[in-house]
N, C-alpha and C positions, 0 to 999 in steps of 0.2 A: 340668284347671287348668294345664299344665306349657306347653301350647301358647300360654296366652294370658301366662301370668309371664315366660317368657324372656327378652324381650325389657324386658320391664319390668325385671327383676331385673340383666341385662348394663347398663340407662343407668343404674340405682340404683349400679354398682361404679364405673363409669364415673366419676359424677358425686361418689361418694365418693376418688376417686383424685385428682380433679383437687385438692382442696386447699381447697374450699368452707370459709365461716368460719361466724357467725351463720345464715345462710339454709342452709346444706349438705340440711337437712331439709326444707324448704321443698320447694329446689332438686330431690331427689329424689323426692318424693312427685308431684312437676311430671311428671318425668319417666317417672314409671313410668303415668301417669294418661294421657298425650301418647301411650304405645306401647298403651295399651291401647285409648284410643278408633282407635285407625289397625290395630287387630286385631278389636273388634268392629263381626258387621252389624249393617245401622240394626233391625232384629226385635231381635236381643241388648240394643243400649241399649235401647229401648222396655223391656224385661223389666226393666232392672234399677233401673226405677220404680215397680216394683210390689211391695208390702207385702203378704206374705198371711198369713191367722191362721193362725195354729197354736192350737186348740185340747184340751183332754182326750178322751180316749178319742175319736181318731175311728174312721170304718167305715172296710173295709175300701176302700172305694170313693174315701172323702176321701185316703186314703191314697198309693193308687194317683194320683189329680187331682196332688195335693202334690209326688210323685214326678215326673212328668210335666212341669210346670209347672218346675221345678228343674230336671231335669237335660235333658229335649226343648226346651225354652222360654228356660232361661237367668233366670227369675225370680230377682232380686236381693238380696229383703228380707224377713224374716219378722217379725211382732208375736207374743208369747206373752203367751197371755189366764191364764185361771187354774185354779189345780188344782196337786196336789203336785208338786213341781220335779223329780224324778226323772222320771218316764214324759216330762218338756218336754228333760230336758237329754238321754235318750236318743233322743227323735226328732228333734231340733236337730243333733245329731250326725250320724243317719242323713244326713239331709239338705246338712248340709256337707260329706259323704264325696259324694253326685252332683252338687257346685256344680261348675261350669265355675270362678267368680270367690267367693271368702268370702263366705256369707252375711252380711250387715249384720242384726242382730237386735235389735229392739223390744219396750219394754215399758209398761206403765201401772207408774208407783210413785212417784203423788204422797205416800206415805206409807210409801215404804219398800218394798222386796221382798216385803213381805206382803202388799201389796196384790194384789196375786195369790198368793205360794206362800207357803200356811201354816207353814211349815216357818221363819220370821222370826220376830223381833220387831215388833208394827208400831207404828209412833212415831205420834203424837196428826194427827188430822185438822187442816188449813191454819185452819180456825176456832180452833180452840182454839188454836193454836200462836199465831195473833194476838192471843192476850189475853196474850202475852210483853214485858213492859217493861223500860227501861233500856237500858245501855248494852252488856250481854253478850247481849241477844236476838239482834242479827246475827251476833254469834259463834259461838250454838247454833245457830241456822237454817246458818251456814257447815259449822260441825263436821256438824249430820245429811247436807246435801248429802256431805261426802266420806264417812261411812258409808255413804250408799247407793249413792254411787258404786263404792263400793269392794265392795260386795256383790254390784253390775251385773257389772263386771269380770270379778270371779271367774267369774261364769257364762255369762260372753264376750257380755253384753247391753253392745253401746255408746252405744242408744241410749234417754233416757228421755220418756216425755211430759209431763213434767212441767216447770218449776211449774206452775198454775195462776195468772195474773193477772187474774183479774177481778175486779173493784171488787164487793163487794153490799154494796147497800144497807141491804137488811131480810135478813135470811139466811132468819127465817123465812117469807118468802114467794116467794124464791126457788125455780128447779127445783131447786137443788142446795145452799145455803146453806154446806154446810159445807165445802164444796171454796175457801171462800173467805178467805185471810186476813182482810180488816177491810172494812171503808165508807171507809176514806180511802185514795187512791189514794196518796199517797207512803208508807204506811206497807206498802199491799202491793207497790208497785215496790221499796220498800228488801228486804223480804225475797226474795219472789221471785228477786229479785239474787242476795242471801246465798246461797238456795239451789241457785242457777244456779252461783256461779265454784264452788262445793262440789265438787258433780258434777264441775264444764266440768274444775275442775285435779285430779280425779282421770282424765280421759281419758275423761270420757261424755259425750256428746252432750244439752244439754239444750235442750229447747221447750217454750217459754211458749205457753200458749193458754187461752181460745178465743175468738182473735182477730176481731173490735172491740172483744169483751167478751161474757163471756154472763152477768155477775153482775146485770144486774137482769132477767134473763127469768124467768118463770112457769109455762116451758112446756117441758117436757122434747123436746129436739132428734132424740131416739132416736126418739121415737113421732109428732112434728108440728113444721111448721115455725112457732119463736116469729116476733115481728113485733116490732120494740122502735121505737117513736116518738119517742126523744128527739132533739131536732133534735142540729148537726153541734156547736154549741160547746158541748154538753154532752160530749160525748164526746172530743173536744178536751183538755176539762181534768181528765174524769174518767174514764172506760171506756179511752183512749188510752192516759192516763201512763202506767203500769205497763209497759205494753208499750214505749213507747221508753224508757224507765231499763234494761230489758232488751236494749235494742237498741245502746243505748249503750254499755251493758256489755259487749258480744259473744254476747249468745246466738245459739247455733247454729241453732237450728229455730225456726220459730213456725208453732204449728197453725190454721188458719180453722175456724170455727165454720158451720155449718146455721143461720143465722139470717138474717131480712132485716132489714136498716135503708135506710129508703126515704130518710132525710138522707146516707146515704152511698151508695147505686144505687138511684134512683129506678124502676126497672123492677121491683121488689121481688121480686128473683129474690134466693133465700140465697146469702151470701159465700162461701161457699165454689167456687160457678163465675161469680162477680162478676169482674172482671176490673178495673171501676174499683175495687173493694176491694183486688185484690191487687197488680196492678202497678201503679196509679195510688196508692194513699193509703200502703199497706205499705210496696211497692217505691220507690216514688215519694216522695210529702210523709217517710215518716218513714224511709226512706233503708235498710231492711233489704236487706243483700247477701246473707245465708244461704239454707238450705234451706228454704222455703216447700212446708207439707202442710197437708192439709186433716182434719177428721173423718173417723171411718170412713165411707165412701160409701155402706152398705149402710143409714144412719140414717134414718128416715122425713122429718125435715129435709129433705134433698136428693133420697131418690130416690123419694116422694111421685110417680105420674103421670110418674114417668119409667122409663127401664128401665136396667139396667145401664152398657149399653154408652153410650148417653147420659149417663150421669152420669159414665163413667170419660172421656168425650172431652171431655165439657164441662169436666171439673174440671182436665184436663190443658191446655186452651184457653185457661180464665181466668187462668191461673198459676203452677198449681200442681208443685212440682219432683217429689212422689212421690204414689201413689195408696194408699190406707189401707184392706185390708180388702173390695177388693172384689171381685164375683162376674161370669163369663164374663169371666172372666181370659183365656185364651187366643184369644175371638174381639176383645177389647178391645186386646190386642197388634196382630193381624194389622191391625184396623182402623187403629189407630193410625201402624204402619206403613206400610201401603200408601198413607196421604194422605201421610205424606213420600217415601215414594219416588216416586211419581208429583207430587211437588210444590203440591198441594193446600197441605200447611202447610211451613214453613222447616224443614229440617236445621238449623238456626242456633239454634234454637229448641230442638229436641232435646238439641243438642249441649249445649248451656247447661245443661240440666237434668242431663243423664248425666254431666256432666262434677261436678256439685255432689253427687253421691253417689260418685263413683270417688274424688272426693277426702277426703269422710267417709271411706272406706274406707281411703284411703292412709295419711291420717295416724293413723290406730286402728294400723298396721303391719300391715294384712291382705297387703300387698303384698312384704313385707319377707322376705327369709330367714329361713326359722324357726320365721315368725307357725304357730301351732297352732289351729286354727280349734273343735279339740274339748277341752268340757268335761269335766277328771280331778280327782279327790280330791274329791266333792261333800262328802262326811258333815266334813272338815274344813274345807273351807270353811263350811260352814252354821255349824259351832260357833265357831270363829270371828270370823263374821258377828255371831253371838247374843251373846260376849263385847262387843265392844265397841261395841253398839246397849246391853246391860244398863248399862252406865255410863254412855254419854249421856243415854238415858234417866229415869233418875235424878236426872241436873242439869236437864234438862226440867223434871221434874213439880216438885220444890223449885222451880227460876224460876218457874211456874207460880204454886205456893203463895200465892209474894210478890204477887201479881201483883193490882193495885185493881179489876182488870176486871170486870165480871160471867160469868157463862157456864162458871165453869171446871168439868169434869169429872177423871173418874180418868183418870189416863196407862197407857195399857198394857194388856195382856193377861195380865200372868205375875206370878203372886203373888210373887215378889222383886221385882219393883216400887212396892210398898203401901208408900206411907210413911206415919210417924205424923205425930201433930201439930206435931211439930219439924221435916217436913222429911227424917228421917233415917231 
């Protein structure tokens, strides 16, 4: 690591010295991103677009791949799937001890840390939390975003996949209904928001997805690619909102979906290696300047009749800033490489994209004096985390209570949760 920070860290004092006001942060982070791309080769950025799973117990063999890919490859980014947080924060560690650059680390927790490590409290599913009424709902959706943010942190995840923005209609007919706050697009772009600046002003990275929308599909993305026929001004005034009130507001990431919509790329190829989806309507009509990711690449959605290395080049082709999850990792680099250096695809191109992850990374202070890239004190942080998700929670399920909606269920998993009929 000391090879590629130097330089970075000497413009970081530099630029601290000179007297910077307002932007000094900015200015630095610039700085250290500018010495980094003029120290990595075009193989190293390629890598440090690449998301790779870390999942539970692997073999010995994954292990070995993992190792390899880190510290021979330069791989940039890892996601953490699920299973108890210890065995994650000891091999997350491993693996930041052979980074060349700080791992960037990813997670699913549309409902909290728990959604992966049991070791949480997990706050009510995006359906239920949308039968939340009045004037203190965006308040609570604010307040759980910086609990979870503040949960990510601790365990050096900066980045979350979450919210979910998609409109559904019918939830029960839905592949997924309850990853849904409501049927009406401003009341899920309001929260989505709430829980977006939650996260964003604790210092986590947050992505709305799954971009055009996947709340009125029927058809699970993991296992087939859905097909959604609603022409363009439905989506326009419904499937869209959400996503630009998110965009407005600054979210950080926005995830593309495994789905096709033939009113937005007639060639009925899934948005995810659409290109008029991503740079034409995202990038374009609704003006998203952040990190642009897609679904995991390995979902039946996209890699249906394709093979790996195809889906990682297409998905890289049509837009997309980072790769999620996918497999011939190391032949999908070289490939990717060797068309920029022999000029097949633009450097310019490249750069654009490596430059939108060194800069997540910069401003998290991975670059900074100091930055500790390894997770210590788990057992207190976890408690906590539990303390003050147990009293949000609580104001949850009471707002709940009040609430005219249909649908409501129990909040929570931990019997100091159970309120009575009062509420208390």
């Amino acid at each position: 690591m000391k090879r590629f920070l130097s330089l970075a860290l000497l413009l970081a004092v530099l630029f601290s010295a000179a007297g910077c006001h307002d932007n000094s942060a900015d200015l630095r982070h610039q700085a250290q991103v500018d010495a980094l791309m003029e120290q990595l080769s075009i193989r190293e950025k390629v890598a440090q677009l690449f998301v790779i799973e870390i999942s539970r117990e692997p073999s010995d063999a994954t292990r070995a791949l993992q190792d390899s890919l880190i510290r021979d490859y330069g791989v940039g980014c890892l996601i953490l799937m699920r299973g108890p947080i210890g065995p994650f924060i000891e091999r997350t560690n491993e693996l930041q001890s052979l980074a060349k650059l700080p791992l960037l680390v990813a997670t699913d927790a549309e409902w909290g840390a728990a959604m992966r490590f049991a070791e949480y409290l997990p706050y009510p599913r995006q359906r239920i939390l949308g039968r939340l009424e009045g004037r203190r709902s965006e308040r609570l959706l604010y307040q759980m975003g910086r609990n979870v943010g503040r949960e990510l942190r601790d365990l050096n995840i900066y980045v979350n996949y979450a919210p979910v923005a998609d409109v559904c209609p019918d939830p029960y007919d839905a592949s997924d209904g309850q990853r849904s706050f409501d049927s009406d697009p401003q009341l899920v772009g309001a929260y989505a928001t709430a829980y977006m600046h939650g996260m964003q002003d604790e210092g986590i990275y947050a992505c709305g997805k799954h971009y055009p929308g996947h709340g009125a599909t029927t058809v699970d993305s993991h296992y087939e690619m859905p097909v959604v026929l609603y022409d363009r001004d439905w989506f326009d005034c419904v499937a869209l909102k959400p996503f630009q009130m998110l965009i407005d507001s600054g979210v950080e990431m926005i995830m593309v979906a495994h789905m096709s919509i033939p009113s937005i790329d007639s060639t009925g190829i899934p948005m995810s290696i659409s290109a008029p989806c991503m740079k034409d309507l995202l990038c374009g009509e609704q003006g998203f300047r952040g990190t642009v990711i897609t679904d995991a690449v390995g979902m039946q959605g996209v890699a249906a009749g394709r093979s790996p290395l195809e889906v990682n080049t297409a998905v890289y082709r049509a837009g997309s800033d980072m790769i999620l999850m996918p497999d011939d990792v190391k032949l999908s680099i070289d490939a990717i490489a060797d068309s920029v250096e022999t000029g097949v695809w633009p450097l310019e191109e490249l750069d654009a994209k490596v430059r939108k992850v060194l800069e997540l990374k910069a401003r998290a202070g991975f670059f900074d004096e100091g930055f500790d890239p390894q997770v210590r004190d788990l057992d207190r942080k976890i408690a906590e985390a539990r303390e003050r998700d147990s009293t949000l929670l609580v104001q949850i399920a009471r707002a709940l209570r009040k609430s005219s909606k249909p649908e409501i269920v129990p909040v929570g998993g931990d019997a100091t949760l159970v309120l009575d009929k009062a509420g208390k």
